[in-house]
C-alpha positions in Angstrom: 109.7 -70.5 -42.0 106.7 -69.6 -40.4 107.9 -68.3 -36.8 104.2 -67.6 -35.3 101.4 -70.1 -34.8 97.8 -68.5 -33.8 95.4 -71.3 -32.9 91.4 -70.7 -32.2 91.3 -72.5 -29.1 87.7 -71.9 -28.2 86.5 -73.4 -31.9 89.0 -75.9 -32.2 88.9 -77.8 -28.5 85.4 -78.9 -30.4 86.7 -80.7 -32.4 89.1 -83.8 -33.0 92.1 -82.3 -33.9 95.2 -82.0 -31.8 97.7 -79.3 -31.6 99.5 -80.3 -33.9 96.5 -80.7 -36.5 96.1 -76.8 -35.5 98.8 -75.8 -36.2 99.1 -77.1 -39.7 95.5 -75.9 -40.2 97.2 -72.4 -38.9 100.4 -73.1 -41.4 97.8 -73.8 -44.6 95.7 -71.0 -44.0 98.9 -69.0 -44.5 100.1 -70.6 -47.5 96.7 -71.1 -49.4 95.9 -67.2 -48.8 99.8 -65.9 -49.7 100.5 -63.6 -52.6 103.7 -64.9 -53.3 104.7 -65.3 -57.1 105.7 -68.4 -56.6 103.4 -70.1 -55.0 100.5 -68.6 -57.4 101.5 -69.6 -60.0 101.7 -73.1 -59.2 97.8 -72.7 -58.1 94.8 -74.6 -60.4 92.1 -72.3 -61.0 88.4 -74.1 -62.0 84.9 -73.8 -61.8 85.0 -71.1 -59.7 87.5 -72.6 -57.5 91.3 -71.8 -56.5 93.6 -75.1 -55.6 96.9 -74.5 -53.6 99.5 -77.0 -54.6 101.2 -78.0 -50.9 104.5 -79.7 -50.7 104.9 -81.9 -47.7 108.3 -81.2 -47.1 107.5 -77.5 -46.9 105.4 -77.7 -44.4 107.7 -79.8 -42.3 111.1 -77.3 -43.4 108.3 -74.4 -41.9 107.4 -75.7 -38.7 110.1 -77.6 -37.2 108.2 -77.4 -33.9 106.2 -80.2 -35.1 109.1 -82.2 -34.5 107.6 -84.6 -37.4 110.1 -86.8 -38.7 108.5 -88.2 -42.3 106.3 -87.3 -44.9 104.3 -89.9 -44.1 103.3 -88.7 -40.5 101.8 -85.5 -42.4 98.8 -87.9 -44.7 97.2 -89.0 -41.6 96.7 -85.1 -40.2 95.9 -84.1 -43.5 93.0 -86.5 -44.1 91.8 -85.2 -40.5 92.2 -82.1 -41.4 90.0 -83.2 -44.5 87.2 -84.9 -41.9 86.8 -81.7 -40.5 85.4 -79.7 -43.3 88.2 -77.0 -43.1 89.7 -78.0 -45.9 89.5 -80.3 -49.7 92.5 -82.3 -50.8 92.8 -83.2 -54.3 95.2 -85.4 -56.0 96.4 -84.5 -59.7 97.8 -87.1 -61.9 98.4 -89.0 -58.4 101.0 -86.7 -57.5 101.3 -83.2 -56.3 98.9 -82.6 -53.6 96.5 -79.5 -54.0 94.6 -77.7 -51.4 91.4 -75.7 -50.9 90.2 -74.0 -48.0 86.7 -74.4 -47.2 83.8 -72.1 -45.6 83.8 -73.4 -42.5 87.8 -71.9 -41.7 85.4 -68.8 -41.4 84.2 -69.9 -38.1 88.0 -69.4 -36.6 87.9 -65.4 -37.6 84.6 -64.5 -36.9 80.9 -65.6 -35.8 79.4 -66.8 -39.3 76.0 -66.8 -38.2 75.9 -63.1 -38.7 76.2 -60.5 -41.9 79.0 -58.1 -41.4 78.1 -55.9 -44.8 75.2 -53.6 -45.2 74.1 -56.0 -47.7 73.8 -58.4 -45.4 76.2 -60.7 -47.6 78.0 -63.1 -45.4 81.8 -63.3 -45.0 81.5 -67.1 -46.1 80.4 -66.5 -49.0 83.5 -63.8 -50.0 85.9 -66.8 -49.4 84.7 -69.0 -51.2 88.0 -70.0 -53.0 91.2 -69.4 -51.0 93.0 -67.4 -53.8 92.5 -64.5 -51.8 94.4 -61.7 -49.9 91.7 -59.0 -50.1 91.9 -55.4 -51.4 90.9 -54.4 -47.9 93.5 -53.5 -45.3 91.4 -55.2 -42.2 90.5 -58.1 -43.9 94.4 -58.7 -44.8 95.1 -58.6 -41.5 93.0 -60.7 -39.2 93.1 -63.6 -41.9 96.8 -63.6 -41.4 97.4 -62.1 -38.5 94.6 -62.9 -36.4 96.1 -62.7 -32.8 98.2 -60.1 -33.4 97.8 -56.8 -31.2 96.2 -54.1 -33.1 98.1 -51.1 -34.1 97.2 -48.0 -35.8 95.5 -47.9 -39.2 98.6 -45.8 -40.7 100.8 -48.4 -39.2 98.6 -51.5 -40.7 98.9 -49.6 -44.3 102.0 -49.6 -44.1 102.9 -53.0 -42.9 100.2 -53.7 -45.9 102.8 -52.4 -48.7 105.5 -54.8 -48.0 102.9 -57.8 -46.9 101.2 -57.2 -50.7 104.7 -56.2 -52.5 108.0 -57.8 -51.4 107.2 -59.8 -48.0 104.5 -61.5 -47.3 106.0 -63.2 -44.0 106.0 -60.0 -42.3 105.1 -60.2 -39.2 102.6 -57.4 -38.5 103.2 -57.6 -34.8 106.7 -57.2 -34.8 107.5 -54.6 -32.0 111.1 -53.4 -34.0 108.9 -52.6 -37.1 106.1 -51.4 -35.6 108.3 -48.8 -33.9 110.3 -47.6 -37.0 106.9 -46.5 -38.9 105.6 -44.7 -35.9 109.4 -42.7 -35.8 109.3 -42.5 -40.0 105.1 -40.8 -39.3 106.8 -38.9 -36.9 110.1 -37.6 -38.6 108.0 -37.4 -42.3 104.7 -37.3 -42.0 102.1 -40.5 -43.0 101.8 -39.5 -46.6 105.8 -39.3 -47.3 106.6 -42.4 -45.5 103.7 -44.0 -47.6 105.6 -42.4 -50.2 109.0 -43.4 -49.6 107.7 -47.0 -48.8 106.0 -47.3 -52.2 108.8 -46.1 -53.8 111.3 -48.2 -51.4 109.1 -51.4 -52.7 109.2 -50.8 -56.4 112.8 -50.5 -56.8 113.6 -53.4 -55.3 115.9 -55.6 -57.1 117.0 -52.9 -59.5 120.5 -52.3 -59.6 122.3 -50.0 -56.9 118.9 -50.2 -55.1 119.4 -50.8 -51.1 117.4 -53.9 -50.0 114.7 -53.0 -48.4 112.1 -55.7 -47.0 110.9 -54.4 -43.8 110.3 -51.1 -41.8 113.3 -51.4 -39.8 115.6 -51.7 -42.9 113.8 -48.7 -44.2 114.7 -46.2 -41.7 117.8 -47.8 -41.3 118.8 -47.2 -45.2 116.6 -44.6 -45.5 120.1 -42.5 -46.4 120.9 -44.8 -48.5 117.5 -44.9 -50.8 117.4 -41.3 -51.0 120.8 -41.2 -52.6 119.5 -43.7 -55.0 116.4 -41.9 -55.5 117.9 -38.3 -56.3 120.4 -40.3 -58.7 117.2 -41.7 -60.5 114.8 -39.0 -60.1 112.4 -39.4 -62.5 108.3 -39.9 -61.9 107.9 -36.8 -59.5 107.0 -39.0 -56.3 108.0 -36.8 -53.4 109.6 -39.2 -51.0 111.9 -38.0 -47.7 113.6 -35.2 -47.7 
């Protein structure tokens, strides 16, 4: 489920698309640019290019506001979607649908027409393929989050550890989270509660482990993971004490 929808209205009211073409450019976006196991490795990588296979009932189980009712309605906006430039479609063995976001997306971030590196190398030309959550915490974050309100560097590092490690739905925005890492920063210090997220992230799924997705969860288990992490003491990492 994809619970926000950010839209470029100033861009997009140029063009031919609807709201509900935005949004499902807003929803693809998302998908093509995740980290998520799962969807990577059903990705085609040739020629320099990165293909995102789409499912069409995905899209309509993610946004039910579309209140679209077949598959079928989805070809038409897709093929718009197409006209635009935004995006590629490509059909393999006449089948599953693959996806590829083109240069022109770049116009719904920023102004393209001007370099935003020293080496005056254009932010088109780094997305070239949509394979792509970059290294670098800002760029993370106003490709998926666009809208959102800013927060804190710290805070957006953070958020950045779960986005890149267990969750990459999380909602960077989300007031409840946001307000658990300013209390962790404030009751540990930033470097512990990067720490202690790190080392909440890479146990996950081991056993005895508490679950631990989001901020919130964090301080509220936070007990809970350092029983688990003075029972399995190990690597050094100083995490809350």
């Amino acid at each position: 489920m994809k619970y926000n929808i950010n839209i470029n209205q100033l861009v997009l009211s140029n063009t031919d698309l609807d709201l509900i073409d935005c949004a499902i450019l807003d929803y693809l976006i998302f998908y093509c640019s995740s980290q998520n196991v799962k969807i990577d490795k059903n990705r085609i990588k040739e020629d320099g290019e990165t293909w995102t296979w789409i499912n069409y009932q995905v899209i309509l189980d993610d946004m039910p506001l579309l209140r679209l009712n077949s598959l079928g309605a989805l070809s038409p906006r897709m093929k718009k979607l197409e006209e635009t430039g935004y995006i590629s479609l490509k059909r393999v063995s006449h089948q599953k649908l693959y996806i590829k976001m083109n240069n022109k997306v770049d116009e719904l971030f920023i102004k393209t027409n001007r370099a935003v590196h020293d080496d005056e190398q254009s932010y088109s030309s780094r997305r070239t393929n949509n394979n792509t959550i970059y290294n670098n915490t800002n760029d993370n974050i106003s490709l998926l989050r666009k809208e959102e309100p800013k927060v804190p560097d710290e805070i957006n590092q953070i958020f950045n550890i779960f986005y890149k490690s267990i969750n990459p739905t999380i909602n960077f925005g989300n007031k409840t989270n946001r307000k658990a890492i300013e209390d962790l920063i404030k009751k540990m210090g930033f470097e512990k509660t990067l720490n202690t997220v790190n080392y909440a992230v890479k146990v996950q799924g081991e056993k005895y482990a508490p679950t631990i997705t989001t901020p919130y969860q964090l301080y509220n288990k936070l007990g809970d993971l350092m029983v688990y992490y003075l029972r399995n003491k190990k690597d050094g990492i100083v995490i809350a004490k």
